[in-house]
N, CA, C and O atoms as a printed pandas DataFrame, in Angstrom:
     atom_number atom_name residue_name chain_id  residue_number  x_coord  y_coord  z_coord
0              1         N          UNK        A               1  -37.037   88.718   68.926
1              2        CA          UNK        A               1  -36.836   87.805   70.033
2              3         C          UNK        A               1  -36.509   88.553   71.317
3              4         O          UNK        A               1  -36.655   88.106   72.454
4              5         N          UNK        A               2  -36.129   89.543   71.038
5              6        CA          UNK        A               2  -34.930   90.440   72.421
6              7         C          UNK        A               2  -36.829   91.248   73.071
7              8         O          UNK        A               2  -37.372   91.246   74.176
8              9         N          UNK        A               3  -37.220   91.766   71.811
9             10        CA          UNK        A               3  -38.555   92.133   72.364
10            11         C          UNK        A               3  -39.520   91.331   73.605
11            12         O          UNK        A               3  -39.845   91.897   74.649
12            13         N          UNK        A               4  -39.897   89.888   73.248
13            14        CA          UNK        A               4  -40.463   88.888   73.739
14            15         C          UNK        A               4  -40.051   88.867   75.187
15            16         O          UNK        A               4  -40.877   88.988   76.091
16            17         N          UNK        A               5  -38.121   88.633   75.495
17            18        CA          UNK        A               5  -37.540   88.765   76.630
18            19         C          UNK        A               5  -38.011   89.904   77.730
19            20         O          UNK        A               5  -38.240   89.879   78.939
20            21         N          UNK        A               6  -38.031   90.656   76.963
21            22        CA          UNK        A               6  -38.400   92.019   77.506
22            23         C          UNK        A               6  -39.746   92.380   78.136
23            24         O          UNK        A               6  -39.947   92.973   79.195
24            25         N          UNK        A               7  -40.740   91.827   77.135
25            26        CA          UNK        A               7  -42.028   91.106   77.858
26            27         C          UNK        A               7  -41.791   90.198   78.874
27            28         O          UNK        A               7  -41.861   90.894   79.886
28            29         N          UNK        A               8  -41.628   89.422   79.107
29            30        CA          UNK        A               8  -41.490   88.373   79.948
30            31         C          UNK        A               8  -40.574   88.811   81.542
31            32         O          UNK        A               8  -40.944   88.395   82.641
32            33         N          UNK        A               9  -39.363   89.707   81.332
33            34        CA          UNK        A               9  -38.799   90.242   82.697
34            35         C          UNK        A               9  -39.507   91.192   83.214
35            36         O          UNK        A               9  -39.516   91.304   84.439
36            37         N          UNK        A              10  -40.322   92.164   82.326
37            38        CA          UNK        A              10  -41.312   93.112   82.796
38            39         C          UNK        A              10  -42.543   92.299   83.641
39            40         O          UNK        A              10  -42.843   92.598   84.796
40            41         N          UNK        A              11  -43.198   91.224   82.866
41            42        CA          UNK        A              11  -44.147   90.015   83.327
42            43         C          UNK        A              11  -44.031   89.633   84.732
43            44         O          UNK        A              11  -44.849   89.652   85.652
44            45         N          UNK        A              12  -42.411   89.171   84.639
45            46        CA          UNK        A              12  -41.834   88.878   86.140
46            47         C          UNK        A              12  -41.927   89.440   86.936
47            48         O          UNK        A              12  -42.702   89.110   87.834
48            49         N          UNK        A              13  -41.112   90.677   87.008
49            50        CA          UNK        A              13  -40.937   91.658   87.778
50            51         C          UNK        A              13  -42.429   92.230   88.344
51            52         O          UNK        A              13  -42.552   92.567   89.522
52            53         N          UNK        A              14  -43.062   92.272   87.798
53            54        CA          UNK        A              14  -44.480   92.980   88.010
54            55         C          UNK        A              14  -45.246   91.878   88.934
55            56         O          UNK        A              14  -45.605   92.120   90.086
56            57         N          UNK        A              15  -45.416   90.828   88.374
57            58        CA          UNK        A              15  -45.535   89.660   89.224
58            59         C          UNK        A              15  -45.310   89.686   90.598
59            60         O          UNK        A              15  -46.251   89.724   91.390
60            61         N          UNK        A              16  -43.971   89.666   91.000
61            62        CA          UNK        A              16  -42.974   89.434   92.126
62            63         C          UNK        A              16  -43.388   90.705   92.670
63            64         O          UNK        A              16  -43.549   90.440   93.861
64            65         N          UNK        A              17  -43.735   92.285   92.461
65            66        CA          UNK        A              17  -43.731   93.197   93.114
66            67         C          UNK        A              17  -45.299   92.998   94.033
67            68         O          UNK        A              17  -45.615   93.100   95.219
68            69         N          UNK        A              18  -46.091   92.633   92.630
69            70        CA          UNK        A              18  -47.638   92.401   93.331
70            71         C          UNK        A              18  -47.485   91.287   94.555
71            72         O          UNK        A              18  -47.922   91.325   95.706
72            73         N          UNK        A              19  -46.794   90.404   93.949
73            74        CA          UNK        A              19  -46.818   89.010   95.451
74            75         C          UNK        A              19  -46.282   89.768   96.138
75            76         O          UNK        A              19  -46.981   89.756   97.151
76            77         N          UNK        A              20  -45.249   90.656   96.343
77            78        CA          UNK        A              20  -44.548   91.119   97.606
78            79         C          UNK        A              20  -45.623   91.935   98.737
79            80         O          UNK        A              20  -45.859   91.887   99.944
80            81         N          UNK        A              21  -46.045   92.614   97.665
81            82        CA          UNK        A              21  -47.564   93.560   97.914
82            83         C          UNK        A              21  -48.050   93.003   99.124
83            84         O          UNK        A              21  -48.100   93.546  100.227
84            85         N          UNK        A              22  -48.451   91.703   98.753
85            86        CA          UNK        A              22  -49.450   90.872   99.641
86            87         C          UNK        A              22  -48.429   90.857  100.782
87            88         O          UNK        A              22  -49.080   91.623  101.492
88            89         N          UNK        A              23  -47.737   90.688  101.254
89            90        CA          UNK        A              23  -46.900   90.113  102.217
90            91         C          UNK        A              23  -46.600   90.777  103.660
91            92         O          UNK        A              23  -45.882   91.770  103.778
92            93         N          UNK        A              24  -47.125   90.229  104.570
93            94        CA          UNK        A              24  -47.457   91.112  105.858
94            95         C          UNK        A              24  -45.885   92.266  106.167
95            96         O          UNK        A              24  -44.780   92.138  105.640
96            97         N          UNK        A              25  -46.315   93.300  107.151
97            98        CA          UNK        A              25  -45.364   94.236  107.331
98            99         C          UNK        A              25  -44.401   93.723  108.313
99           100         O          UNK        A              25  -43.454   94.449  108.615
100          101         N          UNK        A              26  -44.545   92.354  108.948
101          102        CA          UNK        A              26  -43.711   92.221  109.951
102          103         C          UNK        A              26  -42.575   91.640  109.433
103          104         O          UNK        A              26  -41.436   91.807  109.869
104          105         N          UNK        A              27  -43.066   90.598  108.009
105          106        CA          UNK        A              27  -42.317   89.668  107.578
106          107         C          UNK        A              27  -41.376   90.758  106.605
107          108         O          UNK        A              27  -40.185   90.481  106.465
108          109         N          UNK        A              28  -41.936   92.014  105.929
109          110        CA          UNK        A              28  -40.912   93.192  105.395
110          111         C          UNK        A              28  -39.726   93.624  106.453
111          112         O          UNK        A              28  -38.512   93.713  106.267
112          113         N          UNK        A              29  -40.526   93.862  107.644
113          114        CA          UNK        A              29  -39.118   94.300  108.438
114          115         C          UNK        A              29  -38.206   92.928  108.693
115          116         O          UNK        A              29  -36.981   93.028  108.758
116          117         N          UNK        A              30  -38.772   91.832  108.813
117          118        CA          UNK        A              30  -37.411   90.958  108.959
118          119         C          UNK        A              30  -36.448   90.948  107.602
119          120         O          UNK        A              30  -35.243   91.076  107.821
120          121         N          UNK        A              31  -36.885   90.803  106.188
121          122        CA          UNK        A              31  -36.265   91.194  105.164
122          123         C          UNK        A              31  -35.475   92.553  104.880
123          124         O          UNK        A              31  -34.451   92.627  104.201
124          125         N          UNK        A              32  -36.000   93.414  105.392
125          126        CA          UNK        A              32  -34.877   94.571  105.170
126          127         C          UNK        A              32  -33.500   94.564  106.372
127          128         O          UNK        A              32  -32.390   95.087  106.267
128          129         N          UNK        A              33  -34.089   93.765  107.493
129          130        CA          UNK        A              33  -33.136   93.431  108.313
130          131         C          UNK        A              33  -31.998   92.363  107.623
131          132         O          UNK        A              33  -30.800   92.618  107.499
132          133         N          UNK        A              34  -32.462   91.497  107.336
133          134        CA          UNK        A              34  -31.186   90.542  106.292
134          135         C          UNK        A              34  -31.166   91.453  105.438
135          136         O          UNK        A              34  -29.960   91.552  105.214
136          137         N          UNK        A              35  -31.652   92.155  104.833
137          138        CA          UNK        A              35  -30.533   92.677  103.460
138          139         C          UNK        A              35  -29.985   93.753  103.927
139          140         O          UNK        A              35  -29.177   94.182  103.104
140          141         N          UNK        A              36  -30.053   94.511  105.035
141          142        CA          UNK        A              36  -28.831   95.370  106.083
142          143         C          UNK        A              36  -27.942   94.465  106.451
143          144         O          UNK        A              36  -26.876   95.012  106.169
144          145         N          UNK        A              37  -27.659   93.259  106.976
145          146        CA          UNK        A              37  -26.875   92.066  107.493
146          147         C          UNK        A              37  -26.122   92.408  106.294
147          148         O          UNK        A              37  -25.084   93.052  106.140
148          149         N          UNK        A              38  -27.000   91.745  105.386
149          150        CA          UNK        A              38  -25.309   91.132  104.307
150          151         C          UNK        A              38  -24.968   92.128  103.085
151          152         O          UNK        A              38  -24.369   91.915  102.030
152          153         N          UNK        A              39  -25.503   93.168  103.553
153          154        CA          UNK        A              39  -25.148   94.490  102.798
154          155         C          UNK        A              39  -23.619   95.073  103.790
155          156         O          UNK        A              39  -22.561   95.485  103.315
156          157         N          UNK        A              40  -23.950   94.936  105.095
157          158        CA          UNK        A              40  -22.684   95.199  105.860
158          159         C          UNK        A              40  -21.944   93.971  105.949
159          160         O          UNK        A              40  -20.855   94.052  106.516
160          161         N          UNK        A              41  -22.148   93.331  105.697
161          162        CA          UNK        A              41  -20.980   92.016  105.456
162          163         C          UNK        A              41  -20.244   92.126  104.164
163          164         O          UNK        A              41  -19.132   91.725  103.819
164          165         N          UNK        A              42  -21.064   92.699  103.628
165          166        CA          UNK        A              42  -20.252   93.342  101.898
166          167         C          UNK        A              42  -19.572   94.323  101.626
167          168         O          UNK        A              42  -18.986   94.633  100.589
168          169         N          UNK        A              43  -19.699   95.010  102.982
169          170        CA          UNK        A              43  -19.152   96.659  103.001
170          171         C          UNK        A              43  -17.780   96.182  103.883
171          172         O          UNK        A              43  -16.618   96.524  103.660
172          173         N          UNK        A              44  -18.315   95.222  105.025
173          174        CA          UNK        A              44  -16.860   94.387  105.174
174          175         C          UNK        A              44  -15.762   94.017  104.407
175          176         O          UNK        A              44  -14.595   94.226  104.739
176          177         N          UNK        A              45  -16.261   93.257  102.986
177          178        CA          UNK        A              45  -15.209   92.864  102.341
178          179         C          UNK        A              45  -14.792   93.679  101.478
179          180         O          UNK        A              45  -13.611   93.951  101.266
180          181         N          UNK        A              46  -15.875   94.181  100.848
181          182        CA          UNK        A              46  -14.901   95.466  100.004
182          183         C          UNK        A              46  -13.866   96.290  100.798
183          184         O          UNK        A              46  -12.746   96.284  100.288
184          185         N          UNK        A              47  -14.001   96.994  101.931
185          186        CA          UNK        A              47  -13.113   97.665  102.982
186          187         C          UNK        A              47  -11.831   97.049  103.270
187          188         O          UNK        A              47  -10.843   97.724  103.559
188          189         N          UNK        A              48  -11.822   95.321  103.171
189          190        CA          UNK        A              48  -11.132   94.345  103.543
190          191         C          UNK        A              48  -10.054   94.287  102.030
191          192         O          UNK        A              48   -8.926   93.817  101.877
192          193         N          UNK        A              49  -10.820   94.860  101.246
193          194        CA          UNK        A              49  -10.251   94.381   99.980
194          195         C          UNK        A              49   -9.183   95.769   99.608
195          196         O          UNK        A              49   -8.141   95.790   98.954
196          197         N          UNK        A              50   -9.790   96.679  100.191
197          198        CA          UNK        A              50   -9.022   97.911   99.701
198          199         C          UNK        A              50   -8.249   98.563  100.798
199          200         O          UNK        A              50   -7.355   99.371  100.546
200          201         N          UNK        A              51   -8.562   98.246  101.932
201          202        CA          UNK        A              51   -7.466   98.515  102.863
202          203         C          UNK        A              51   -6.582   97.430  103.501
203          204         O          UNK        A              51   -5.618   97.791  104.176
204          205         N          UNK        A              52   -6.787   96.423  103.369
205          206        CA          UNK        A              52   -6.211   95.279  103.748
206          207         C          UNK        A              52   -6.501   94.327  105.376
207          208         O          UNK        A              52   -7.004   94.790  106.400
208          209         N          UNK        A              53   -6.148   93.346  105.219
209          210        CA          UNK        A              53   -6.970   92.890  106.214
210          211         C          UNK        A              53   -5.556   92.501  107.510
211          212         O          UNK        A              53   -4.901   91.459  107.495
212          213         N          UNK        A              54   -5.408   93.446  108.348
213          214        CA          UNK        A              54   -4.309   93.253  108.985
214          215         C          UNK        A              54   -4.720   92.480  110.599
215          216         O          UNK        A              54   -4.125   91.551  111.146
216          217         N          UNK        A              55   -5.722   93.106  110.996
217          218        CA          UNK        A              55   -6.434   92.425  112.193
218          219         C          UNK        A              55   -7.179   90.988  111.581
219          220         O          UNK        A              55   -8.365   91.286  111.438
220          221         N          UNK        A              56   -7.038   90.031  111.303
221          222        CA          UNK        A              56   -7.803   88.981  110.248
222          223         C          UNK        A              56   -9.198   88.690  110.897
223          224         O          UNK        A              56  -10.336   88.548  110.451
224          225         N          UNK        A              57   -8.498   88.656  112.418
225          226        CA          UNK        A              57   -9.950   87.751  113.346
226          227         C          UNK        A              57  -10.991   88.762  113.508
227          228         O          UNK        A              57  -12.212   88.610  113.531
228          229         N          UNK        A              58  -10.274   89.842  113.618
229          230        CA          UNK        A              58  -11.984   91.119  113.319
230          231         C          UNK        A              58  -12.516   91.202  112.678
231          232         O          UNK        A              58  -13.743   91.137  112.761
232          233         N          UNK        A              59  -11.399   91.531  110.974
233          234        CA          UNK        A              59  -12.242   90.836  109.979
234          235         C          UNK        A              59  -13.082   89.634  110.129
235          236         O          UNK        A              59  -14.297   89.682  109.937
236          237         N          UNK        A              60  -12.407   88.468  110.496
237          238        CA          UNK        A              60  -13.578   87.288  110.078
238          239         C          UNK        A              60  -14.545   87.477  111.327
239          240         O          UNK        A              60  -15.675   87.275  110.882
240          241         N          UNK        A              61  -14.603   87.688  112.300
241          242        CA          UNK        A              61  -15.508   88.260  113.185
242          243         C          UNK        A              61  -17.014   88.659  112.969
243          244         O          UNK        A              61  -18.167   88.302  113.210
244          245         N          UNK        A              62  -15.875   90.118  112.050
245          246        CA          UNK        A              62  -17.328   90.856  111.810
246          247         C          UNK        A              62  -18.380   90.326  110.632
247          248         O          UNK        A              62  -19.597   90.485  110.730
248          249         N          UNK        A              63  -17.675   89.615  109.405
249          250        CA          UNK        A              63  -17.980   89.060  108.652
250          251         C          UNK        A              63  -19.395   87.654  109.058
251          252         O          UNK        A              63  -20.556   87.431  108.715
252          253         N          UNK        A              64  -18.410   87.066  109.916
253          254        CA          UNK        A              64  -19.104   85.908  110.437
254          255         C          UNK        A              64  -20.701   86.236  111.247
255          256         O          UNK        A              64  -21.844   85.779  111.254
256          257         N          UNK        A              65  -20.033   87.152  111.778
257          258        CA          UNK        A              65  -21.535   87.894  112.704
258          259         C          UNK        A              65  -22.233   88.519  111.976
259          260         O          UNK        A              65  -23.259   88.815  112.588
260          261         N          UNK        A              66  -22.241   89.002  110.684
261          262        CA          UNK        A              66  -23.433   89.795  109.775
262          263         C          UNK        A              66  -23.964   88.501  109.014
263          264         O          UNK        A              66  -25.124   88.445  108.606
264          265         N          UNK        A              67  -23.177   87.608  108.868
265          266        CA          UNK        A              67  -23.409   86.387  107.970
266          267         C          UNK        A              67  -24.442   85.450  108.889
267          268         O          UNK        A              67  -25.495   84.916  108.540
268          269         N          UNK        A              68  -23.866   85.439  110.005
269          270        CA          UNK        A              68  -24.496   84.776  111.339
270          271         C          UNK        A              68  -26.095   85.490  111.536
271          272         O          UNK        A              68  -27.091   84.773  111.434
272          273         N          UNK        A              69  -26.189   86.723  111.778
273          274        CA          UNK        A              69  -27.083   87.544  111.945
274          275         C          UNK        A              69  -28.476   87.302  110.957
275          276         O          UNK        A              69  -29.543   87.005  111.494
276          277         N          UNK        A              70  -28.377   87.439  109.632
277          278        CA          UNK        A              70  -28.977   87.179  108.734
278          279         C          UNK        A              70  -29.317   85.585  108.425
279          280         O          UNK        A              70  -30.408   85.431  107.875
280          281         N          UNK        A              71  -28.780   84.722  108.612
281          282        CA          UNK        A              71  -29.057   83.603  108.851
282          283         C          UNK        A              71  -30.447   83.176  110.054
283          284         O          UNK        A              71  -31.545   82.753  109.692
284          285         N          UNK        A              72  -30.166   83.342  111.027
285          286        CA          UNK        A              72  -30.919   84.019  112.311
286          287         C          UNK        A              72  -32.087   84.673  112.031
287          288         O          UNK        A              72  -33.224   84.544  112.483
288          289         N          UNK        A              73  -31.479   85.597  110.976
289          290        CA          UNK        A              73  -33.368   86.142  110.767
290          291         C          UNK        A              73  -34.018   85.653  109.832
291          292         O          UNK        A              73  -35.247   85.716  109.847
292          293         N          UNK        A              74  -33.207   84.948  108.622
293          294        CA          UNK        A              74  -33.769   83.958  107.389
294          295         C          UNK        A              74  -35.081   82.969  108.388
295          296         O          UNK        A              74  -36.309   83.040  108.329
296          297         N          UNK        A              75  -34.344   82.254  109.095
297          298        CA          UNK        A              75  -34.795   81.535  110.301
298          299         C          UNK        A              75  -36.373   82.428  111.143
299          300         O          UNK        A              75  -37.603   82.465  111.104
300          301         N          UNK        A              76  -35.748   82.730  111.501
301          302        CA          UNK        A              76  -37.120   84.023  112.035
302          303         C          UNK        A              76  -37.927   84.436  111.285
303          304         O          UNK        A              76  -38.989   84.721  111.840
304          305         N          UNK        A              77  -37.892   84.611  110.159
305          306        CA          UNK        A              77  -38.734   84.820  109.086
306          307         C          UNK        A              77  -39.771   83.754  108.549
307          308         O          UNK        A              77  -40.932   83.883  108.158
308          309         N          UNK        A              78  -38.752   82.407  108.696
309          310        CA          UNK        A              78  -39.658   81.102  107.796
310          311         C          UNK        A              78  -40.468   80.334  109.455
311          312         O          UNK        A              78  -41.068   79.260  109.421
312          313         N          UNK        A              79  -40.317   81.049  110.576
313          314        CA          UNK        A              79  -40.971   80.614  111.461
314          315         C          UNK        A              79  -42.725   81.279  111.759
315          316         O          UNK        A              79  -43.856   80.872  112.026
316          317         N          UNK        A              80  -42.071   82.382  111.526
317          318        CA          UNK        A              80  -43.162   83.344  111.897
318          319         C          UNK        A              80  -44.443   83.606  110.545
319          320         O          UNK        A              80  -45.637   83.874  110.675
320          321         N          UNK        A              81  -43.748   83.433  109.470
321          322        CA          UNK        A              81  -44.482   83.225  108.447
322          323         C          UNK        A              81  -45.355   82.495  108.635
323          324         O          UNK        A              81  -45.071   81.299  108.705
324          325         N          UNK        A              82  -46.891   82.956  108.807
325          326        CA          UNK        A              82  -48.079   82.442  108.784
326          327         C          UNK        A              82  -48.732   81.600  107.763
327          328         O          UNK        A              82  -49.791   81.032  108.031
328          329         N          UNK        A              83  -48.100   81.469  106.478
329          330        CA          UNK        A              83  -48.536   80.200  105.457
330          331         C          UNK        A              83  -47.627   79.087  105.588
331          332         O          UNK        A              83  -47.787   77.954  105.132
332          333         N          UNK        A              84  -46.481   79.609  106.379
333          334        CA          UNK        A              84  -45.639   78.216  106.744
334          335         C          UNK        A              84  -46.504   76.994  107.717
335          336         O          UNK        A              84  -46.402   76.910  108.941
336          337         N          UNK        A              85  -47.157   76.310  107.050
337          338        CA          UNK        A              85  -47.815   74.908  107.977
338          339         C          UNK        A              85  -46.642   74.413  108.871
339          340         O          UNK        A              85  -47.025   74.055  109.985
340          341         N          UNK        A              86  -45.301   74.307  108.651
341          342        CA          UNK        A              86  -44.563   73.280  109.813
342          343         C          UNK        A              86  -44.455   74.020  110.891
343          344         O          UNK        A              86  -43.786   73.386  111.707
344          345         N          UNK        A              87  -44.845   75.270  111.404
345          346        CA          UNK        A              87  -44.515   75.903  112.409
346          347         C          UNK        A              87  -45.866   76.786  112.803
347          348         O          UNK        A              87  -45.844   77.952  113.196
348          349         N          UNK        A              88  -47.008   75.989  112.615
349          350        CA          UNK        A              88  -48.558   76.933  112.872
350          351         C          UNK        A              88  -48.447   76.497  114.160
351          352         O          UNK        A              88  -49.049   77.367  114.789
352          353         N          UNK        A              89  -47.986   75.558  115.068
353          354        CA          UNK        A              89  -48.363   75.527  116.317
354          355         C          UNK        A              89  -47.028   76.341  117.231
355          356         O          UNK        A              89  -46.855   76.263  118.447
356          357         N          UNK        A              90  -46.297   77.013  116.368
357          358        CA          UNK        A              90  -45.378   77.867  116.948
358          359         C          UNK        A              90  -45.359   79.348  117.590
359          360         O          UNK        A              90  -44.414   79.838  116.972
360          361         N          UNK        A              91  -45.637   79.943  118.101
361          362        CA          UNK        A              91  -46.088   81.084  118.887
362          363         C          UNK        A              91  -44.850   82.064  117.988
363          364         O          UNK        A              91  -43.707   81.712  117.699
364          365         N          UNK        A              92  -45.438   83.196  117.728
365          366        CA          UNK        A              92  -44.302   84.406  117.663
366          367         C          UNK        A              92  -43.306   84.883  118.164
367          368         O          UNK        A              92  -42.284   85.299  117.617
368          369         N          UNK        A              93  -43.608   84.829  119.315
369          370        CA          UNK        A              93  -43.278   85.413  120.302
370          371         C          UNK        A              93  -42.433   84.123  121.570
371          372         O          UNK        A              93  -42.245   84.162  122.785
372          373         N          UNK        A              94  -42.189   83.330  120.734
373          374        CA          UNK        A              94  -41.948   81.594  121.303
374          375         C          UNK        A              94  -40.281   82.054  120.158
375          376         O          UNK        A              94  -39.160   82.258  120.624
376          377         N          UNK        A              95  -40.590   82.090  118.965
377          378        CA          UNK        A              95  -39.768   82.366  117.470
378          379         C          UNK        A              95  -38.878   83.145  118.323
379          380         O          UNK        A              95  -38.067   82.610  119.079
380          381         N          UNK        A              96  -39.038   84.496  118.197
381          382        CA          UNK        A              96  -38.760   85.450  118.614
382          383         C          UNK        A              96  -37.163   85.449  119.693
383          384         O          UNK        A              96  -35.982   85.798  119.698
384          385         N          UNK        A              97  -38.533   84.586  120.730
385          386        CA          UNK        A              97  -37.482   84.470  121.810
386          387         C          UNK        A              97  -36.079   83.380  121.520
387          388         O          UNK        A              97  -35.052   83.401  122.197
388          389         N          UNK        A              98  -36.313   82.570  120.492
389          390        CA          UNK        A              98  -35.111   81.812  120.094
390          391         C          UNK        A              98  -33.975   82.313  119.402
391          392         O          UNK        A              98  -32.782   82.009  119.375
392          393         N          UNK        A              99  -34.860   83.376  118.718
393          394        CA          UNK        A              99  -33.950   84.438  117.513
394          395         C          UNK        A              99  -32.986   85.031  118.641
395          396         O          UNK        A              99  -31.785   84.813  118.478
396          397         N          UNK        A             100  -33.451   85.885  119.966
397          398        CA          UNK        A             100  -32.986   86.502  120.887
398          399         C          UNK        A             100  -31.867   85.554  121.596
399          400         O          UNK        A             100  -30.858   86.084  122.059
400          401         N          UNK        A             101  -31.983   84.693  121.645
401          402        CA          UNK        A             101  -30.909   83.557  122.877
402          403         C          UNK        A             101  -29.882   82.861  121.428
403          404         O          UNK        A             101  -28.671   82.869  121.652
404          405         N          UNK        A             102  -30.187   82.466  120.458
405          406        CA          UNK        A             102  -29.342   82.298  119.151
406          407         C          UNK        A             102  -28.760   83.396  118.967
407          408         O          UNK        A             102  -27.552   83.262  118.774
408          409         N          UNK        A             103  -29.140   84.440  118.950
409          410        CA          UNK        A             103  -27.943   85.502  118.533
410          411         C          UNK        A             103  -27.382   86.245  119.236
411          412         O          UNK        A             103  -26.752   87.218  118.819
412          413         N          UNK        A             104  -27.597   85.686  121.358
413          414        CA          UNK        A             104  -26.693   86.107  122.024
414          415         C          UNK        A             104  -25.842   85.032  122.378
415          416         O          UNK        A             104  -24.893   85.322  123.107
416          417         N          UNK        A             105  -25.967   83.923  122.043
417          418        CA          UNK        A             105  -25.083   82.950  122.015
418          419         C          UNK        A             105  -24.098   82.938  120.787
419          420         O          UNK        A             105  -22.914   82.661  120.984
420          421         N          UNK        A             106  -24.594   83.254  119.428
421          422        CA          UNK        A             106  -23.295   83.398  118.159
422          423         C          UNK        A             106  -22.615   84.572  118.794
423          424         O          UNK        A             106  -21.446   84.332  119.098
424          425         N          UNK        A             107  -23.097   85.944  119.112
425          426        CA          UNK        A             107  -21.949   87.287  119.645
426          427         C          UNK        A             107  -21.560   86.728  120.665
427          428         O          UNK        A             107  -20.418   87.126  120.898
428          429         N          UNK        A             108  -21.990   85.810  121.616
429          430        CA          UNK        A             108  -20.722   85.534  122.403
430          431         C          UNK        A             108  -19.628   84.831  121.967
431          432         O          UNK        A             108  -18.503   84.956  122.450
432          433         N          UNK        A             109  -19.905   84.140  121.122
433          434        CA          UNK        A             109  -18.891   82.766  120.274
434          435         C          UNK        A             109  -17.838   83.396  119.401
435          436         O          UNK        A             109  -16.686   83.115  119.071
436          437         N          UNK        A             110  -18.894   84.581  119.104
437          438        CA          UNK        A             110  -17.813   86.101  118.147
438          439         C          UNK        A             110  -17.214   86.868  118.985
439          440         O          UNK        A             110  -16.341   87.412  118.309
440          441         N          UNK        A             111  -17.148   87.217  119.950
441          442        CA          UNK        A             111  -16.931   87.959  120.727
442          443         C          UNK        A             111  -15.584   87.153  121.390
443          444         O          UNK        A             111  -14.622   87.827  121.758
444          445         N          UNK        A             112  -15.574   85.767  121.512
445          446        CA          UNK        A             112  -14.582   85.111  122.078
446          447         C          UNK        A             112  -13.419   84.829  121.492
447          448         O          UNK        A             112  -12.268   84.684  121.903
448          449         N          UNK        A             113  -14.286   84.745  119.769
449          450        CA          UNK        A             113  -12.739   84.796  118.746
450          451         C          UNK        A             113  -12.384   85.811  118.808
451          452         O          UNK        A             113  -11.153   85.813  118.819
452          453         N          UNK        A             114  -12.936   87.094  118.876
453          454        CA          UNK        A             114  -11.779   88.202  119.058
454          455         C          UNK        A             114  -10.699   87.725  119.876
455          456         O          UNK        A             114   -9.619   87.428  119.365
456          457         N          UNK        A             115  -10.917   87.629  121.139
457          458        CA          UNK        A             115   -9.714   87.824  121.602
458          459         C          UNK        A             115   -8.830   86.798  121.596
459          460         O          UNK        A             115   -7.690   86.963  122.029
């Protein structure tokens, strides 16, 4: 039975690498961009966890803004994505510019809880 499993996650996996395959280079760089986001939002809390969190609002700050960030590009990603039908009459570069004014409006909103 454990064999069969073993077939089947290999199946998967192989699967998922070939679909990725297909998948344009622009829509890769927005994905490695979210998984830098909440890879440093994780390096946040572990740091948070082992040195302690004495400044809180920087902590939640910085937290909020990698969390914020990646959200933003989740967003940017399902816009620009060219098999996405709800957004074919949406320009790239239209996307783009929303991603840009959304995430200087959250760092200002972060920027204000600091102080």
């Amino acid at each position: 039975m454990a064999r069969s499993t073993g077939k089947d996650a290999h199946a998967l996996f192989h699967a998922l690498r070939s679909a990725y395959a297909a998948t344009p280079t622009n829509l890769k760089i927005i994905d490695l961009y979210v998984g830098f986001s909440v890879f440093t939002a994780l390096t946040q809390v572990a740091y948070m966890a082992i040195v302690g969190s004495f400044p809180f609002n920087s902590f939640l700050s910085g937290v909020l803004s990698c969390i914020g960030t990646a959200i933003l590009a989740v967003c940017l990603r399902i816009q620009v994505n060219k098999e996405n039908k709800e957004f074919k009459d949406l320009a790239p570069e239209r996307a783009f510019a929303d991603f840009v004014l959304c995430n200087l409006v959250l760092h200002l909103v972060i920027m204000n809880f600091l102080g």
